[in-house]
C-alpha positions as CSV (number, residue, x, y, z in Angstrom):
1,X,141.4,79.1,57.0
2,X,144.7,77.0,58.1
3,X,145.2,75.7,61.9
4,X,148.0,78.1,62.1
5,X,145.7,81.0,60.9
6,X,142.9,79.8,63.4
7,X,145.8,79.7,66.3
8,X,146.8,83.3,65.1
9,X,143.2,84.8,65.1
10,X,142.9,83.0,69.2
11,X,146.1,84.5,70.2
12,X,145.0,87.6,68.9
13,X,142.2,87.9,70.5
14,X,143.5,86.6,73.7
15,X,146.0,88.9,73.5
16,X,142.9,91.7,73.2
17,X,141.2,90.4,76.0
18,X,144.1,90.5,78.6
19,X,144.5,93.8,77.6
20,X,141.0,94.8,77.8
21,X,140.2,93.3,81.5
22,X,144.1,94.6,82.7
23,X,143.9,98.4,81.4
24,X,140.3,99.1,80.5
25,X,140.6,100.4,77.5
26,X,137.3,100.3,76.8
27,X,136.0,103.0,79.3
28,X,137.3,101.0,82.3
29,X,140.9,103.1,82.8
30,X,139.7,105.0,85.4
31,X,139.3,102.8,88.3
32,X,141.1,102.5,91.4
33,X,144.8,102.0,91.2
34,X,144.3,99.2,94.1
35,X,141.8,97.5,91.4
36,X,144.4,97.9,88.8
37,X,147.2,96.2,91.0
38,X,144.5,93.3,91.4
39,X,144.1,92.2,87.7
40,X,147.5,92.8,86.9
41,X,148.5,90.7,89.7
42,X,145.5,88.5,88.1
43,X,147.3,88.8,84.5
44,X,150.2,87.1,85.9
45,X,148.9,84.3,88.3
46,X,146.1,83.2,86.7
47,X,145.8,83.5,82.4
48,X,146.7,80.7,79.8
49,X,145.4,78.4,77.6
50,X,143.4,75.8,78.2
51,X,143.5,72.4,77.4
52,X,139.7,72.0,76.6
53,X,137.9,71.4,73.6
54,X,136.1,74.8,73.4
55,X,138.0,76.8,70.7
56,X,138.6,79.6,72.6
57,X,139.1,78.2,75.9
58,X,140.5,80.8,78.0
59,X,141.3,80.3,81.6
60,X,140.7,83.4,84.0
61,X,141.7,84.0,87.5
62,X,138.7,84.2,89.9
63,X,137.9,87.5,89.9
64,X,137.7,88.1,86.1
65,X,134.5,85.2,86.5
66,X,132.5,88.0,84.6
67,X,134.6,88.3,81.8
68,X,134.5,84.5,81.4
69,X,131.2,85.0,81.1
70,X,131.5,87.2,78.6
71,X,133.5,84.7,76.5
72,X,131.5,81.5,76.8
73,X,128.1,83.9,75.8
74,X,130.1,85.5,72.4
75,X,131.5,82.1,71.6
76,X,127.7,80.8,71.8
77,X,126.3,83.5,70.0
78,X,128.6,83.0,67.0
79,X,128.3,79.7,66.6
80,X,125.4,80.5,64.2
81,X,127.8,82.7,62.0
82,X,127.7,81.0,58.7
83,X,131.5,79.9,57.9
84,X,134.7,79.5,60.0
85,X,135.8,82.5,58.5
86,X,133.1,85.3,60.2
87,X,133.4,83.3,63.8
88,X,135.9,85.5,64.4
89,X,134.5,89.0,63.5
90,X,131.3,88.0,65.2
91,X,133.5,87.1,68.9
92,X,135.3,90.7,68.5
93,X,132.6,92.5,67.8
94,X,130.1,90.9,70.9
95,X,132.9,91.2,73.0
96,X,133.8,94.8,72.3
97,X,130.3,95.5,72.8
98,X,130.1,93.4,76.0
99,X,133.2,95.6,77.8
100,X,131.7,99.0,76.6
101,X,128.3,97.6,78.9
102,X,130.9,96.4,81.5
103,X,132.2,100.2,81.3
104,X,129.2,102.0,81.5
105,X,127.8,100.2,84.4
106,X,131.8,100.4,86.8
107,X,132.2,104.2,86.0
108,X,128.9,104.7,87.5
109,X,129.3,102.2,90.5
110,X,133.0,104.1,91.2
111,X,131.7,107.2,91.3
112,X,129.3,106.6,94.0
113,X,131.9,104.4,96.2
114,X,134.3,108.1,95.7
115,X,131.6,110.1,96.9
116,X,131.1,107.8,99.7
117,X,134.5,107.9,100.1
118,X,134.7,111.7,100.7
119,X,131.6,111.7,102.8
120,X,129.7,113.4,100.1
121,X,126.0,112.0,100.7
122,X,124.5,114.3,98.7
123,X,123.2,112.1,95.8
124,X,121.3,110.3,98.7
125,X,120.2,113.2,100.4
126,X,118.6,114.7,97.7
127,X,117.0,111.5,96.5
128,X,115.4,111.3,100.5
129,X,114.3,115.0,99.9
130,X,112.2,114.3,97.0
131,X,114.8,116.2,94.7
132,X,114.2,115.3,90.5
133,X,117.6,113.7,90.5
134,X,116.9,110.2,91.4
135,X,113.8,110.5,88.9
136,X,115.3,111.9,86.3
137,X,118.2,108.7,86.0
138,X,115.4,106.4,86.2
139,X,113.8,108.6,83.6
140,X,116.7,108.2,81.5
141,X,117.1,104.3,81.7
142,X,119.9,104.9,84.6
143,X,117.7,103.6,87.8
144,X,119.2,100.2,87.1
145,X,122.6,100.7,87.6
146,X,122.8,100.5,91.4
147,X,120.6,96.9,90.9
148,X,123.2,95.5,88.2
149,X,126.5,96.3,90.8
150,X,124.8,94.8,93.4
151,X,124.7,91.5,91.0
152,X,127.6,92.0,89.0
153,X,126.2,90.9,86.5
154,X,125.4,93.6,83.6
155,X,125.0,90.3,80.9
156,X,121.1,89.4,82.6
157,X,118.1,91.1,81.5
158,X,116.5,90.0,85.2
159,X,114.7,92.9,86.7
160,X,115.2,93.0,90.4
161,X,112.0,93.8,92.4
162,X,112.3,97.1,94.3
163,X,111.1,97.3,98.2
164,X,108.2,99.1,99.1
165,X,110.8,101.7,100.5
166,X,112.8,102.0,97.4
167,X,109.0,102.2,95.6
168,X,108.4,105.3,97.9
169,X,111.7,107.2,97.8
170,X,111.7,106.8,93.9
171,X,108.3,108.3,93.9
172,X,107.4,111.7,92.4
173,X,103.9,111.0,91.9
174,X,102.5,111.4,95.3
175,X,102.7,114.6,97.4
176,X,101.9,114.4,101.5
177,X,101.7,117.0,104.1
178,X,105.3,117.5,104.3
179,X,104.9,118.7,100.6
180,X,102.7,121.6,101.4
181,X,104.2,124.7,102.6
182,X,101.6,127.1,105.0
183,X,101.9,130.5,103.3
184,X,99.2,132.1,105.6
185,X,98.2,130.0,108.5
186,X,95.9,131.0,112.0
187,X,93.3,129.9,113.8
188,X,90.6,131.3,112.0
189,X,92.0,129.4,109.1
190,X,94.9,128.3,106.4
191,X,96.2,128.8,102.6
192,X,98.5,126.1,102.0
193,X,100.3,125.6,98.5
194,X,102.1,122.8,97.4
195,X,105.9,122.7,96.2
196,X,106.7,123.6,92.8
197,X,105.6,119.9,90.5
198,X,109.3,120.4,88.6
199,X,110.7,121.0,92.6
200,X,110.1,117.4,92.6
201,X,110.9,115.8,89.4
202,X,112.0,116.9,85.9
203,X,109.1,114.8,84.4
204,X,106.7,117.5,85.5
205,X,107.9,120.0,83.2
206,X,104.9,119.9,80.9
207,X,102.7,121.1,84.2
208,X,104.9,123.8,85.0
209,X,102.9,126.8,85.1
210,X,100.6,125.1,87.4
211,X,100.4,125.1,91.3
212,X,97.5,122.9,94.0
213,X,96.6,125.1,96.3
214,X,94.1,124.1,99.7
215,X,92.5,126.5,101.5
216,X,90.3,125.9,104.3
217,X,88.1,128.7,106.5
218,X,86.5,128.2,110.1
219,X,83.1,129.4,110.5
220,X,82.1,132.8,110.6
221,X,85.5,133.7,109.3
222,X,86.1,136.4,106.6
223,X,89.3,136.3,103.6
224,X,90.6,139.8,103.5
225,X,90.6,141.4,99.7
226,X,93.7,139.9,98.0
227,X,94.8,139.0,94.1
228,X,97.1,136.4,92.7
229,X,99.4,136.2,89.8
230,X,97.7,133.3,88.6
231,X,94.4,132.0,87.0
232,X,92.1,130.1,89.5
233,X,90.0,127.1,89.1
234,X,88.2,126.6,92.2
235,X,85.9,123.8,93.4
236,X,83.7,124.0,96.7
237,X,84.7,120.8,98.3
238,X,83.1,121.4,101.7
239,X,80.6,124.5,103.2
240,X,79.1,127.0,101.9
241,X,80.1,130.7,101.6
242,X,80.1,134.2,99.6
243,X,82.9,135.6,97.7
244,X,83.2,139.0,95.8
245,X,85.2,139.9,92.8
246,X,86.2,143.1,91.9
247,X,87.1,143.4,88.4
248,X,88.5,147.3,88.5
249,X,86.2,149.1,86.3
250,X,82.9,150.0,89.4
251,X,82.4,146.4,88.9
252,X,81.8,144.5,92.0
253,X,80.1,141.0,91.9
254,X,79.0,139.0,94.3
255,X,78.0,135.4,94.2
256,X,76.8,132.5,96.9
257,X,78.8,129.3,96.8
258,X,78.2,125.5,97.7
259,X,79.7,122.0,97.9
260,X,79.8,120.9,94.0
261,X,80.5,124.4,92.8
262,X,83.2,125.5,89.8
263,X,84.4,129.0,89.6
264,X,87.1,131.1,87.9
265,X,88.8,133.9,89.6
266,X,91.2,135.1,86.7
267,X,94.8,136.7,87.6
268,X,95.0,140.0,89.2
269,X,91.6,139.9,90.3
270,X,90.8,141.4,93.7
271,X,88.5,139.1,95.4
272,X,87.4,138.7,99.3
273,X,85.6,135.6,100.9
274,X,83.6,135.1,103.9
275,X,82.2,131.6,105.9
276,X,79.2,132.5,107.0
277,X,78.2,129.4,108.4
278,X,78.0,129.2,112.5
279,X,78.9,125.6,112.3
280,X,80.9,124.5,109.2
281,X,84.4,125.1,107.9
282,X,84.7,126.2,104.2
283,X,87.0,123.8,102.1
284,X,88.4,125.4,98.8
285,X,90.7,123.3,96.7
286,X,92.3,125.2,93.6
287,X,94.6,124.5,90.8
288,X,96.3,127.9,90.0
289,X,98.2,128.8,86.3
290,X,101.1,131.0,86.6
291,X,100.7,134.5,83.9
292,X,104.3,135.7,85.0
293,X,107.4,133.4,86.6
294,X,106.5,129.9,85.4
295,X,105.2,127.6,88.5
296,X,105.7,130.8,91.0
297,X,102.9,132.3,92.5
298,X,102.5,135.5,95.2
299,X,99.7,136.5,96.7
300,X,98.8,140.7,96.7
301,X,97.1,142.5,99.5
302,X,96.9,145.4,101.8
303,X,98.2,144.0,104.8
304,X,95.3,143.9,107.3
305,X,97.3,145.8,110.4
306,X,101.1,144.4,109.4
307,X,102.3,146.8,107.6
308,X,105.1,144.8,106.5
309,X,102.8,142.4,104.5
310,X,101.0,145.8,102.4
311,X,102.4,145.9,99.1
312,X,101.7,149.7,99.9
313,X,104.6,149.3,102.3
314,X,107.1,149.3,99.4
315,X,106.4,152.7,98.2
316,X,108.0,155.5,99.7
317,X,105.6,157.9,101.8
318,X,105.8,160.8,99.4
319,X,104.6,158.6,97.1
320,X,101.7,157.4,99.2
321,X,100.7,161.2,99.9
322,X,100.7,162.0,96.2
323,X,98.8,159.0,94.8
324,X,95.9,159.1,97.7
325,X,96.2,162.8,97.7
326,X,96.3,163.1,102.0
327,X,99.2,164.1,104.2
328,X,101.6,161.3,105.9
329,X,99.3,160.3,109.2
330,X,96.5,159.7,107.2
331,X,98.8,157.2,105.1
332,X,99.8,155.6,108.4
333,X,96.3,154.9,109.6
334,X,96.0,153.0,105.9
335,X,99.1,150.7,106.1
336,X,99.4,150.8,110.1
337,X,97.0,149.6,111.9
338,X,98.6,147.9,114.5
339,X,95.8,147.4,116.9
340,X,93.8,145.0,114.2
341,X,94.3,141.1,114.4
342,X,97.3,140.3,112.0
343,X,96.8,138.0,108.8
344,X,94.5,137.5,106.1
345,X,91.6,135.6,108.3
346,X,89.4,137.8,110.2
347,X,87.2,136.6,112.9
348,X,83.7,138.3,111.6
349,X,80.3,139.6,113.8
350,X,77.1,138.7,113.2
351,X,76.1,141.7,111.6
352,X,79.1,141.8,109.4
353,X,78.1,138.7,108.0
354,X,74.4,139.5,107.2
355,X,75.7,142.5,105.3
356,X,78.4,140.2,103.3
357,X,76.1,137.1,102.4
358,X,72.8,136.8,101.5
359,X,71.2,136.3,98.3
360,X,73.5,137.3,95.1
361,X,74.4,140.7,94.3
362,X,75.1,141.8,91.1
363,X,74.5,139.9,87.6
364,X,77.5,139.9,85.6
365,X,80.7,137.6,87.1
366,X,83.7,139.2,85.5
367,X,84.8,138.0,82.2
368,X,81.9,135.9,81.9
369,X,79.9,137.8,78.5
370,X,77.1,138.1,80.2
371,X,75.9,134.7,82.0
372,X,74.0,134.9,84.5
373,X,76.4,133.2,87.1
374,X,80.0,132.3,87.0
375,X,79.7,129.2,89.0
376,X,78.8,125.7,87.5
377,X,77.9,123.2,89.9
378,X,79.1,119.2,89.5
379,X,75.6,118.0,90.6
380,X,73.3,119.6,88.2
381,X,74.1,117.4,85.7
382,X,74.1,113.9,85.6
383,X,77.1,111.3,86.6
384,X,78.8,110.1,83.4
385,X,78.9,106.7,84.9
386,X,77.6,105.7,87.6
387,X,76.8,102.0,89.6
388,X,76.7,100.2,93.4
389,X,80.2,101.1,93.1
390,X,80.7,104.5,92.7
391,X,80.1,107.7,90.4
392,X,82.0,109.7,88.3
393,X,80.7,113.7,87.6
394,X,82.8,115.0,84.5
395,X,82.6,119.1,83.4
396,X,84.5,120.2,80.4
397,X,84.8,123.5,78.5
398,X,81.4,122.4,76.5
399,X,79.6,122.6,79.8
400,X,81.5,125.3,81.6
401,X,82.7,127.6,79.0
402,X,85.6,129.4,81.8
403,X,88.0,126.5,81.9
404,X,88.5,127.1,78.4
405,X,90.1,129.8,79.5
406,X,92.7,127.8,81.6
407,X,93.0,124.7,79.8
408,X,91.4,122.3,82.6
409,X,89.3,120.1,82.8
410,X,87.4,118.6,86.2
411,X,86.4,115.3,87.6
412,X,85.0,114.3,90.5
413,X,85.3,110.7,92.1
414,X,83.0,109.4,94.5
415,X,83.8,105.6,94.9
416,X,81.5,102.9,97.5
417,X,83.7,101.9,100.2
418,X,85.5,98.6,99.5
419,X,85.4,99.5,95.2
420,X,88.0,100.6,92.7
421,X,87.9,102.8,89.5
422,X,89.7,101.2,86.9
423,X,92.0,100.8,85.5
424,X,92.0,103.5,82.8
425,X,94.1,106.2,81.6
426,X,93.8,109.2,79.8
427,X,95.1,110.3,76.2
428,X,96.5,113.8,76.7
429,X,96.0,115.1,79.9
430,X,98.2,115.0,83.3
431,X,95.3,114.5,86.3
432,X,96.1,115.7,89.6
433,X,94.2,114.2,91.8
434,X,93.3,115.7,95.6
435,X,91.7,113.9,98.4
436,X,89.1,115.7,100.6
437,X,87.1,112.9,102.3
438,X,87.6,109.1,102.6
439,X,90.8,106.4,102.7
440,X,91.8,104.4,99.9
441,X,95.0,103.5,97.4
442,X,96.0,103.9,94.4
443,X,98.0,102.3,92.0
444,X,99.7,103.1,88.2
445,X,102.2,101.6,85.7
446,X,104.8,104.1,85.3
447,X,107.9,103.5,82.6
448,X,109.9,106.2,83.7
449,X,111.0,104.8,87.1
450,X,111.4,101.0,85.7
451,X,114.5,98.7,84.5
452,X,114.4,99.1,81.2
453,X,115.2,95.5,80.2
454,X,118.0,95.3,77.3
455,X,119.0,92.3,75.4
456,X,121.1,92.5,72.3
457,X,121.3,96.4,72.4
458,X,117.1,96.4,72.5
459,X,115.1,98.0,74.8
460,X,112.2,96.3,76.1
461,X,109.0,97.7,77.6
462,X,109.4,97.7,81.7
463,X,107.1,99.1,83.7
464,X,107.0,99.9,87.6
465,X,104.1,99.6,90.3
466,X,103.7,103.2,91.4
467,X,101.6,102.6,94.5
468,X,100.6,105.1,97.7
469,X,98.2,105.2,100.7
470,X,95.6,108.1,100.4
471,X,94.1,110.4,103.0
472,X,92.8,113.3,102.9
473,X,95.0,115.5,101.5
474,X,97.2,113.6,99.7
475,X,97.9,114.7,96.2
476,X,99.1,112.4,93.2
477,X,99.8,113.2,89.9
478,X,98.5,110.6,86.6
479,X,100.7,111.6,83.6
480,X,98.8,110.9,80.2
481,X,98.8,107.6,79.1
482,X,99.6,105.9,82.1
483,X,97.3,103.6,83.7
484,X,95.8,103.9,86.9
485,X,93.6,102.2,89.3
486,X,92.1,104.2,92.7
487,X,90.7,102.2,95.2
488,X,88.1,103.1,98.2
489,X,88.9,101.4,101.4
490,X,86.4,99.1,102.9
491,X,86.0,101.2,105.7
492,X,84.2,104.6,104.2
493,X,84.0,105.9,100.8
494,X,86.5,107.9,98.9
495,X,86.0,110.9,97.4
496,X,88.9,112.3,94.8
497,X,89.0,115.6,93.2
498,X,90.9,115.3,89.5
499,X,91.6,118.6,87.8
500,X,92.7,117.2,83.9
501,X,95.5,119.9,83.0
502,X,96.2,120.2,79.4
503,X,93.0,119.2,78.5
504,X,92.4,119.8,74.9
505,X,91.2,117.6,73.3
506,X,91.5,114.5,75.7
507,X,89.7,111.0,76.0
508,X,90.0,108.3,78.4
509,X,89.9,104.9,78.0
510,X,89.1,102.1,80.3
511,X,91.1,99.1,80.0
512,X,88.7,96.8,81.6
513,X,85.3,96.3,82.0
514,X,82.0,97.6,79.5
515,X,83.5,99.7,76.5
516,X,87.2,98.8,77.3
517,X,89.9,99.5,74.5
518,X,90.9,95.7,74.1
519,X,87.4,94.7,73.2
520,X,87.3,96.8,70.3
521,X,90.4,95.0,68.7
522,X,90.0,92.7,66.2
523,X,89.9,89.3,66.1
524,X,93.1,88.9,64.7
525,X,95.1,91.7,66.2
526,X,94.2,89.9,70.0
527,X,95.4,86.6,68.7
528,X,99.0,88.5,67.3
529,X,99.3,90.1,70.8
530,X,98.2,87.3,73.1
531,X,98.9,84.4,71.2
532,X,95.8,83.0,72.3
533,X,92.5,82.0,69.8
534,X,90.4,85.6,69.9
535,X,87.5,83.6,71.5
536,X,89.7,82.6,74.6
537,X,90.7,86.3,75.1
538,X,87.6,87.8,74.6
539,X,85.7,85.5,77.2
540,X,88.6,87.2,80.1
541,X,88.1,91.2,78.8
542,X,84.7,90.9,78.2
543,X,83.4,89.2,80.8
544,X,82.9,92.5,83.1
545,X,79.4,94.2,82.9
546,X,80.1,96.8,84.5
547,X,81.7,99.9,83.4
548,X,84.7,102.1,85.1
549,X,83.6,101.2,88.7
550,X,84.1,97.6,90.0
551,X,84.2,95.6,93.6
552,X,87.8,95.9,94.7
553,X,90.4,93.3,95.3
554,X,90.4,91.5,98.2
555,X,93.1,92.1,100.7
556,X,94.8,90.7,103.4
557,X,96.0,91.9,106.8
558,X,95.2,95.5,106.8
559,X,93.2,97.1,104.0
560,X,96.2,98.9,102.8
561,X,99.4,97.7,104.2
């Protein structure tokens, strides 16, 4: 190509570029007039040819630095272009590219400053609230928008690290007390149910159906009869009681429970409870499925004394009299009681609860095939793994044929104060995790809330630090595959229920220690990854004895600050 060609192809593009950064006609044309006034007022004052050497050497006002920037990196780039002649395609091409990134990332950053503008805080409000928005942009690769306007720089693949209080507010995972809303609560004892999983974040949707559900007894206390619209695993995690089931067809069962045991009450089962114990409260923690509105669950009973909590209530009297046979003050001694305590916990007497508990009564649980009991309890069997540092109790369908039923699995953590399990994660199903007893932390790479890192158009793996306190209580949620590491504070040890939802078929790995994946590479698949010899490599992941359960870090300041 002739000098005059290669002085036509700069003017061209120059020509392109003004026109680009003025009017932004790639994506940028709706921004604020004022902004517009500003690089036209830059078009005029502030553009020409250099005299440099570079050959495209273009001189920008100061506020079109960025787009400078964008030159100087095309120009570099294309200096590897083999011949004079594709220098140019390759610079129109990068730059093109470079605007429509510029684009993306100012549409986004004006529509926030609008809504600021109009006093709409909602996108912030609902991010503070725990809503799925925020989650969901980070989920699609958005999160890092708000990071790149703050640099103004879209052209560096630099992650920026978060605060602990970003960390937090762009947390789904974890769910506190203010998560938990107390359907039935008194002083003889409480049902509480925690929010809706897809309330909270769009990346829940394969967990739907299910709901976490804590409900906790005082002594001597009895659970009037009641049904749910939902399958429901249960796990003794403190006291001891009795519950009955009633399974509609003169089939009443009865069976004695303890710390440790696993039961199933399936949907629309009647079933009543009572706490026994003069001294202990009775701890249920539950993982319900939905069988009818996905997620939503109601409970089903008679009232106890409010008549406007009897389902009988919503049938009209006639209907009442009919269906029980008996004339209409006979139905309102049923559904009217006024003069009984209110609610579903019932302060019992002594002699109530002799004739409720006792040994079992009855020998066939419902829907069990004939078993002799419908409760399976953690402690007969075993620990899968077990050392100094903790112990890990695992019960599957094998073992426990009822959770077939509901497609859950069950785990129980106990891990020595001052230890950590981990890190591992598992191949197909979500664990929810629930703290009875004990203090600790956790921590899990997550690659839905990170920067994703782009260069050239690529996306590179990113992953953030999902990190939380836990007490009792708190609830977190492991998707599958993720990697996670719970740790026991050095204070008292921590004890962690894990129901494994979707668990057909799952494994889990550890990813350090005895048995870990990465030792069971080969020699020359460690030395492609790592770029290390194999022997160097191996002497770091193998050098752990122990399995699962180690001797946690060493911290700082406060244990978990």
């Amino acid at each position: 190509m002739g000098v005059k060609g290669k002085i036509c192809v700069v003017l061209v593009l120059f020509v392109g570029v003004v026109l680009v950064s003025a009017s932004v006609s790639f994506g940028l044309s709706d921004r604020e007039p004022e902004k517009q006034r500003r690089e036209r007022e830059g078009d005029r004052g502030g553009r020409g040819r250099g005299g440099g050497g570079g050959e495209y050497d273009i001189v920008f006002a100061e506020e079109e630095q960025e787009v400078k920037k964008m030159v100087e990196d095309c120009h570099q780039s294309c200096q590897g272009s083999q011949g004079e002649q594709q220098r140019p395609q390759c610079f129109q091409t990068c730059m093109q590219k470079r605007f429509q990134e510029r684009g993306r990332s100012q549409r986004g950053d004006t529509g926030r400053q609008d809504r600021s503008q109009r006093g709409d805080t909602s996108w912030q409000d609902r991010s503070q609230q725990g809503d799925s928005s925020w989650p969901d942009k980070s989920r699609r690769g958005d999160s890092s928008q708000p990071d790149r306007s703050q640099r103004g720089d879209t052209s560096r693949p630099e992650r920026t690290k978060r605060t602990d209080k970003q960390r937090k507010l762009n947390n789904p995972y974890v769910f506190e007390d203010h998560h938990f809303t107390a359907r039935l609560e008194s002083e003889h004892g409480n049902v509480r149910v925690l929010q809706k999983f897809t309330d909270r974040s769009d990346l829940f949707q394969g967990i739907e159906k299910y709901r976490v559900v804590f409900l906790e007894a005082e002594p001597q206390t009895f659970i009037i009869p009641n049904h749910w619209d939902a399958d429901a695993l249960v796990f003794v995690a403190n006291g001891q009681g009795t519950i009955t089931l009633i399974d509609g067809h003169d089939s009443r069962t009865s069976h004695n429970i303890k710390r440790g045991d696993l039961f199933l009450v399936p949907a629309g089962i009647s079933a009543y409870l009572i706490n026994g114990d003069n001294n202990e409260r009775l701890v249920l923690a539950k993982i319900l499925r939905s069988v009818s509105v996905p997620g939503e669950l109601q409970i089903f009973s008679v009232g106890a004394g409010n008549p406007e909590s009897s389902f009988f209530n919503a049938f009209s009297t006639e209907v009442l009299e009919a269906a029980f046979d008996v004339d209409r003050d006979s139905i309102g001694k049923m559904i009217g009681q006024q003069e009984l305590e209110q609610g579903i916990f019932k302060k019992a007497t002594e002699e109530q609860i002799k004739s409720l508990t006792g040994k079992d009564k009855g020998t066939i649980w419902p829907f069990s095939e004939g078993k002799e009991h419908g409760t399976h309890n953690i402690y007969k069997d075993e620990p899968s793994v077990a050392n100094e540092n903790g112990n890990l109790h695992e019960v599957d369908s094998k073992r426990f044929k009822e959770l077939r039923d509901i497609n859950v699995a069950f785990s129980f953590f106990n891990i020595t104060q001052g230890s950590m399990a981990g890190p591992f994660y598992n191949t197909k199903t979500t664990l929810v995790l629930m703290v009875p007893n004990g203090e600790g932390r956790f921590e899990m790479a997550c690659p839905h809330l990170s920067e994703q890192v782009r260069r050239s158009g690529e996306i590179n793996p990113s992953y953030e630090k999902v990190s939380s306190e836990l007490r009792r209580g708190t609830v977190v949620v492991i998707p599958a595959g993720h990697p996670v590491v719970i740790e026991a504070s050095g204070a008292q040890n921590l004890e962690v229920i894990g129901f494994g939802l979707n668990s057909d078929q799952n494994e889990w790995f550890p990813l350090a220690g005895r048995d870990n994946v990465i030792s069971q590479w080969e020699e020359e698949a460690i030395e492609l990854t790592f770029g290390f010899p194999a022997k160097v490599v191996q002497q770091v992941i193998e050098k752990q004895s122990k399995k699962l359960f180690f001797k946690g870090p060493v911290r700082s300041g406060r244990a978990f600050a």
